[in-house]
C-alpha positions in Angstrom: -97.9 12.7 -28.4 -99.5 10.8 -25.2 -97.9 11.3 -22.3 -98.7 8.8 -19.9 -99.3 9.4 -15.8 -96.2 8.1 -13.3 -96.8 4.7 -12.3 -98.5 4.8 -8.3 -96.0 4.0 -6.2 -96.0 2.6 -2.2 -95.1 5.7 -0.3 -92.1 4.8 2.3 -89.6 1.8 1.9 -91.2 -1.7 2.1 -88.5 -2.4 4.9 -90.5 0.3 6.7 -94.2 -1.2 5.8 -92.8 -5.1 6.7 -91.8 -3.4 10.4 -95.4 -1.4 10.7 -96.8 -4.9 10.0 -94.9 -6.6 12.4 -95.3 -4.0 15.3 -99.4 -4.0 14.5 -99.7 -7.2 14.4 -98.3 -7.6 18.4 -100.5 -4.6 19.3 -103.3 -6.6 17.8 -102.4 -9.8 20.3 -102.6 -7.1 22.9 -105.8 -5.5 22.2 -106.9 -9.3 21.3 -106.0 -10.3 24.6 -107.2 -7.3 26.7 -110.5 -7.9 25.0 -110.8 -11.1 25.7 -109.9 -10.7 29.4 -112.9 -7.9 29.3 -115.4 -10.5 28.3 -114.4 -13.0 31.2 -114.3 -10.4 34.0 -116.4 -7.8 32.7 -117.0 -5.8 36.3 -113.2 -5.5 36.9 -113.2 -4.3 33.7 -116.0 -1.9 34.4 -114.6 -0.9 37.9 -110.9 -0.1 36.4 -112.3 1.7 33.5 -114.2 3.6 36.1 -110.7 4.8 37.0 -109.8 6.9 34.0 -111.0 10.1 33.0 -112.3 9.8 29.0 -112.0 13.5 28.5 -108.1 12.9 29.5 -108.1 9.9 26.8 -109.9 12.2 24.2 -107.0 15.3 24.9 -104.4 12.3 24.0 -106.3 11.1 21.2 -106.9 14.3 19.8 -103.2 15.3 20.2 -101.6 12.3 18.5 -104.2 13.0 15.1 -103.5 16.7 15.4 -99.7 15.8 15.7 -100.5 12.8 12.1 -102.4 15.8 10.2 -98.9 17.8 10.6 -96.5 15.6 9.9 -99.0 14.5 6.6 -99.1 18.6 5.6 -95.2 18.1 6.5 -95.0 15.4 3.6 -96.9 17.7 0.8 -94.7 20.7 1.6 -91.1 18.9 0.6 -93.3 17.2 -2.2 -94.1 20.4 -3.5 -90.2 21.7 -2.6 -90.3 23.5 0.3 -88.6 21.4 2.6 -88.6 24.5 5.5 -91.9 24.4 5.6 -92.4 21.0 6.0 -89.5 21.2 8.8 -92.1 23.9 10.6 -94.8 21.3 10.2 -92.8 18.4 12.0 -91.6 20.2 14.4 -95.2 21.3 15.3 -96.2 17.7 15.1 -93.5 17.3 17.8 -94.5 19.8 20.2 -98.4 18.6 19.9 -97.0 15.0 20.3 -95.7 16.6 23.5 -98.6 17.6 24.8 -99.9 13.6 24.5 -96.5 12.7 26.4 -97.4 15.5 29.3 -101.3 14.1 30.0 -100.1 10.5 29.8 -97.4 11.1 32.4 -99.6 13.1 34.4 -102.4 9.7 33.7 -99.8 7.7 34.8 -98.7 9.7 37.8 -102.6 9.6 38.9 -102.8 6.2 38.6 -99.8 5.4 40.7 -100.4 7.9 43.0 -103.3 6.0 44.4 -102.2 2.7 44.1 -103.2 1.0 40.5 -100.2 0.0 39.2 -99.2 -3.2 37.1 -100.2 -5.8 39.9 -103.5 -3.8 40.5 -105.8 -6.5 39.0 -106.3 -7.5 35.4 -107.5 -4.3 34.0 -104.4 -2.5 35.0 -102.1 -5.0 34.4 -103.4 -4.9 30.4 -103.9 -0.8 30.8 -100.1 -0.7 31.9 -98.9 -3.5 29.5 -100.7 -2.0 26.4 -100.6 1.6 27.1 -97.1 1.3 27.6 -96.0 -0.1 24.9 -98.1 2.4 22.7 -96.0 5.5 25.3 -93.1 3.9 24.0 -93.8 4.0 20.6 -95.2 7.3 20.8 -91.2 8.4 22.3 -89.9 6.7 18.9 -92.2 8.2 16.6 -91.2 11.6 18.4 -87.7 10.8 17.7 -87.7 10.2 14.2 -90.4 13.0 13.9 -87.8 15.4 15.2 -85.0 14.0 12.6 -86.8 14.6 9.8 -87.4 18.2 11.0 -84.3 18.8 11.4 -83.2 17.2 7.9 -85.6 19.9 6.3 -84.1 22.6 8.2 -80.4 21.5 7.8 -81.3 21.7 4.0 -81.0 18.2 3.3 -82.2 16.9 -0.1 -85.2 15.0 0.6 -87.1 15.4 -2.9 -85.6 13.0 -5.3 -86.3 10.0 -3.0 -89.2 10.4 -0.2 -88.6 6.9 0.8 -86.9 8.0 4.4 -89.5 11.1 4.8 -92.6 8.7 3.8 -91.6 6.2 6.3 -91.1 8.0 9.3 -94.8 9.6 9.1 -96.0 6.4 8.0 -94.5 5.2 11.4 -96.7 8.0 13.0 -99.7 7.3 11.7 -99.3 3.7 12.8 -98.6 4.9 16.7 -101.8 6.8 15.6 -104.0 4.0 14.1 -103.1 2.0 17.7 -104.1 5.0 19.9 -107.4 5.1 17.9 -108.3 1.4 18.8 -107.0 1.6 21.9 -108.9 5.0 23.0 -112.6 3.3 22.7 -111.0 0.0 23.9 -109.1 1.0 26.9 -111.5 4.3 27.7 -115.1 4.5 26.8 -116.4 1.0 25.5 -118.4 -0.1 28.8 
């Protein structure tokens, strides 16, 4: 007798994938429009970037992948049943996701501090617009990263369905995927 394999399925709830869509596709007018304000005023651009510290940008960037990787081991863990493990994994994922929330607040303080704020010219005006929004993003993700942890340490049943699991570290990798088009954008492309 022929068994045959389980139909591949769309991890997460299509809700969920309909509301990563709509969020990427206004980062994408965003980076669209910072980019094309870099091509018409490429020395502002040049002079802000000269501003920001890339090693800072790579610490973030680095953080918010390190924080992805744990909440994807997080996934495979209550997959394979062991739904406290995964809850170790996600909360991990939050306190790295922390340490991206500490340097960006420290960035921001910095930046402040000597006077480029949201007025400061173009470049800052975009940097504060679209870096922002991503911080704020990042705050969400951190919320519903922390849920979920504490789902799999309350013992809820997360197995039969994934669906609510799936979708909030889908939602992290999308604040991920930004901060990776964002980091060469906003900090190293000259």
């Amino acid at each position: 007798m022929c068994t045959l394999p389980e139909p591949r399925r769309l991890p997460g709830d299509l809700a969920m994938w309909f509301f990563i869509l709509a969020e990427l596709t206004v980062f994408a007018l965003l980076i669209l429009a910072f980019a094309i304000a870099r091509l018409l005023a490429p020395q502002v651009f040049a002079e802000g970037r000269a501003q920001l510290d890339t090693s800072t940008g790579l610490a973030m960037t680095l953080s918010l992948l390190t924080a992805g990787l744990f909440a994807a081991l997080a996934v495979h863990q209550v997959r394979i049943g062991k739904a406290r493990q995964g809850g170790v994994l996600l909360a991990g994922a939050l306190l790295v996701a922390l340490v991206y929330v500490w340097i960006k607040l420290g960035e921001y303080a910095h930046l402040s501090g000597i006077g480029l704020g949201l007025e400061h010219g173009v470049f800052f005006t975009l940097y504060w617009i679209l870096t922002g929004f991503h911080f704020l993003h990042v705050l969400l993700g951190m919320a519903i990263l922390g849920w979920l942890a504490m789902r799999c340490f309350g013992g809820a049943s997360l197995v039969p369905s994934l669906s609510g699991l799936e979708s909030g570290v889908l939602y992290w990798h999308m604040v991920d995927l930004v901060w990776v088009v964002l980091f060469p954008l906003v900090y190293v492309m000259r």
